[in-house]
VMD Tcl script that draws the C-alpha trace (Angstrom):
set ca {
  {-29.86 -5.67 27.85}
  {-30.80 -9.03 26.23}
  {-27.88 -12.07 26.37}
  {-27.02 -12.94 22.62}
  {-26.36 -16.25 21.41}
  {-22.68 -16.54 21.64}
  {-22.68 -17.19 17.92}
  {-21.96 -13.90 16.71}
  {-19.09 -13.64 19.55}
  {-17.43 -16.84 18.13}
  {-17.67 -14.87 14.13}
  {-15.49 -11.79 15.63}
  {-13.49 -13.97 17.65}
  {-12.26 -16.35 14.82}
  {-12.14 -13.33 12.27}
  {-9.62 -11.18 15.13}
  {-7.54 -14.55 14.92}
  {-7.51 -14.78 11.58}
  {-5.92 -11.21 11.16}
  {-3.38 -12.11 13.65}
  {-0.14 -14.10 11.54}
  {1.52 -14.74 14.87}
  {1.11 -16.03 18.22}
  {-0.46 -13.90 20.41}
  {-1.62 -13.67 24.55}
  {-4.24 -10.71 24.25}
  {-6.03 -9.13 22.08}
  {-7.91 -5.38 22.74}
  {-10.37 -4.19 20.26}
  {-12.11 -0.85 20.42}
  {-14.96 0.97 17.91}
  {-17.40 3.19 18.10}
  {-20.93 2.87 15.98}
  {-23.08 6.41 16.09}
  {-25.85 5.86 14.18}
  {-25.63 3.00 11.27}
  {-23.16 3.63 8.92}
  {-20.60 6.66 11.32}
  {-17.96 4.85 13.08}
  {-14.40 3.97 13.85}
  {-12.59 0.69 15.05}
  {-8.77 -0.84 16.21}
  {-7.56 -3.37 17.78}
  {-3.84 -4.39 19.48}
  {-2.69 -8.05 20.31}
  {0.19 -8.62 22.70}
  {2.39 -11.06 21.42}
  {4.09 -14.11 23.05}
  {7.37 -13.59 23.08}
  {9.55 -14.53 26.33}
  {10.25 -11.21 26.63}
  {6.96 -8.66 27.19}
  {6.66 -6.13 24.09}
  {4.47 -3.86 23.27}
  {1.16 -4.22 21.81}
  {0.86 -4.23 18.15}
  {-1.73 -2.39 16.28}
  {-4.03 -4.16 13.52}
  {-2.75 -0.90 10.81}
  {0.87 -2.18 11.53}
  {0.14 -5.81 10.48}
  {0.19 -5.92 6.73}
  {3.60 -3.86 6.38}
  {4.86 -6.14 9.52}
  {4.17 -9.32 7.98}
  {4.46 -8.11 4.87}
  {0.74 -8.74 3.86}
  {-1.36 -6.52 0.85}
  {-2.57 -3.90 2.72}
  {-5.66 -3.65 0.48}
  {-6.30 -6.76 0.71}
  {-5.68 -7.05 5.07}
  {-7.69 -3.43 5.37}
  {-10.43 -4.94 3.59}
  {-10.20 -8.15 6.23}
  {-10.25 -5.14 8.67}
  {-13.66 -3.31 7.13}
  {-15.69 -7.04 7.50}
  {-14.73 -7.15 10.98}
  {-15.95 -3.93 11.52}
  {-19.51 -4.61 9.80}
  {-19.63 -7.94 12.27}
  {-19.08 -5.53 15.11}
  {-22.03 -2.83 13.83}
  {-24.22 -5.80 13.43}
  {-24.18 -6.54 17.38}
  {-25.70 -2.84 17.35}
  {-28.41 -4.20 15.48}
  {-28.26 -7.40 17.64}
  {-28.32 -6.02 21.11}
  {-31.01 -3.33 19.69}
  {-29.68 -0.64 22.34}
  {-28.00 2.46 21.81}
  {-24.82 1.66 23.08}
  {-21.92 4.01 21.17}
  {-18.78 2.14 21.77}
  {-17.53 -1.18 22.67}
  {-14.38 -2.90 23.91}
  {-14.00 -6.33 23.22}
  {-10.88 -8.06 25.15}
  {-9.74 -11.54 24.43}
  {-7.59 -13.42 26.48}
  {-7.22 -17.37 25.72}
  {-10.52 -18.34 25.77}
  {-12.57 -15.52 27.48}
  {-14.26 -13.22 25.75}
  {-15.27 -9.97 27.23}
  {-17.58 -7.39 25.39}
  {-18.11 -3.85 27.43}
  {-20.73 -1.49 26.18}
  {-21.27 2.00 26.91}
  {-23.37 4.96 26.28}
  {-20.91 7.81 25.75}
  {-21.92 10.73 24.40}
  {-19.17 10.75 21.81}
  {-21.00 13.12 19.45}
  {-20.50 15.98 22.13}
  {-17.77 14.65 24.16}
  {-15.03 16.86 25.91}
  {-12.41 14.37 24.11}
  {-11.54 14.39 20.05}
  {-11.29 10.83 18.66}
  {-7.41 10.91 19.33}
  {-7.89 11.67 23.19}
  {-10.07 9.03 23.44}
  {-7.85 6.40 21.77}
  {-5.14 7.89 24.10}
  {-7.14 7.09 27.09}
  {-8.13 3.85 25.60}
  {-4.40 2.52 25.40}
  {-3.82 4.16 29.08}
  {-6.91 2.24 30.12}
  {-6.52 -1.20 28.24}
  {-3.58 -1.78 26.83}
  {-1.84 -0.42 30.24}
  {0.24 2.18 28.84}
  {3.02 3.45 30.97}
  {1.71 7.38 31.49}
  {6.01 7.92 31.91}
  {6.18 6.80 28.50}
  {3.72 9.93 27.44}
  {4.39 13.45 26.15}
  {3.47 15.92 28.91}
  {0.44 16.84 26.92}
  {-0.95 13.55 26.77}
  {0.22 12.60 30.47}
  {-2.01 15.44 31.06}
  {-4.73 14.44 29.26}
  {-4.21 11.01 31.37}
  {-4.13 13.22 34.64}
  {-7.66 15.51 33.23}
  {-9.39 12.78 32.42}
  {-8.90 10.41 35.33}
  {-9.94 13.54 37.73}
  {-12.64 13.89 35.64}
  {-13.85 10.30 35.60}
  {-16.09 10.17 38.83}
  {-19.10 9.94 36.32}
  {-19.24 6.76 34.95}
  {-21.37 6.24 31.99}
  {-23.92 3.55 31.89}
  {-21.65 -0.45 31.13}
  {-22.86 -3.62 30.12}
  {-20.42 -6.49 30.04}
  {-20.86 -9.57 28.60}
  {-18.86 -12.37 29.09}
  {-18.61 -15.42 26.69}
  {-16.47 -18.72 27.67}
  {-17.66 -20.81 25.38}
  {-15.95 -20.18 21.92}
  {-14.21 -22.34 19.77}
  {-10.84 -21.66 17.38}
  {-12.26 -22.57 13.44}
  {-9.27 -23.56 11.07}
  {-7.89 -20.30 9.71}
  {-10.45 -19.26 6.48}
  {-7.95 -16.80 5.21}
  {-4.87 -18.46 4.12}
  {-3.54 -15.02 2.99}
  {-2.63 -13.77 6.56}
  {-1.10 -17.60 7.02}
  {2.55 -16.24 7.55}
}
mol new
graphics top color blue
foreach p $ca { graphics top sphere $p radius 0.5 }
foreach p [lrange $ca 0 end-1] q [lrange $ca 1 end] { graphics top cylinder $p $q radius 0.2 }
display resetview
């Protein structure tokens, strides 16, 4: 898979940022892109507090920070079209990516799931996501979905093909959208 020029990792970076009206330590983003147009994204941010709390998910942050959702959800749909533009970009068939952001690293992991005939329905998967990246407790779980946990990570010996990029160069622009300024 080709290197891209960090450019388009510094556009998502300083749009997440921009979404985010607080200070934060991590952020996780996941979404899928089958085909051009079929697709679904998220991301959480862990923020610094003293004391460690749980993640926060972008759909929470209008009616937390008491934002217009219509306007914040349309923030939300630009940063998805910059992350179905790296499909275009990268020019492989990767199907979903997570993108995690800690200070100044940058991580972008790729993979080639088939997610069109998958064993897992979109909510599984997120499940597993947040078990996988945002390290949720599987004692915190419903039995159902602490099995799920237990299935799938007995089930995981096949790993689908990764590429991970790594970016350590980027650079915090002044915020653009004074709306999410809290």
């Amino acid at each position: 898979m080709q290197r891209l020029d960090s450019r388009i990792y510094n556009d998502i970076y300083n749009t997440l940022i921009n979404l985010i009206p607080e200070k934060w330590e991590k952020i996780c983003l996941y979404a899928t892109v089958i085909g051009g147009l079929k697709g679904e994204m998220y991301f959480y941010y862990f923020p610094k507090k003293l004391i460690k709390t749980k993640p926060v998910n972008c759909y929470e942050i209008a009616n937390r920070f008491g934002l217009d959702e219509n306007t914040y959800n349309e923030e939300i749909s630009k940063l998805y079209t910059k992350v179905r533009n790296l499909k275009q970009l990268i020019r492989q068939n990767w199907t979903n990516v997570t993108i995690s952001v800690d200070k100044k690293f940058f991580n972008a992991e790729y993979r080639f799931d088939n997610l069109i005939n998958s064993r897992y329905s979109d909510e599984e998967r997120h499940l597993i996501w947040c078990y996988r990246y945002l390290n949720t407790p599987i004692e915190s779980l419903s039995k159902k979905d602490q099995n799920l946990i237990l299935s799938y990570k007995e089930n995981s010996n096949i790993k689908p093909i990764i590429f991970v990029e790594e970016i350590t160069n980027l650079e915090k622009l002044e915020v653009k959208n004074p709306i999410l300024k809290v």
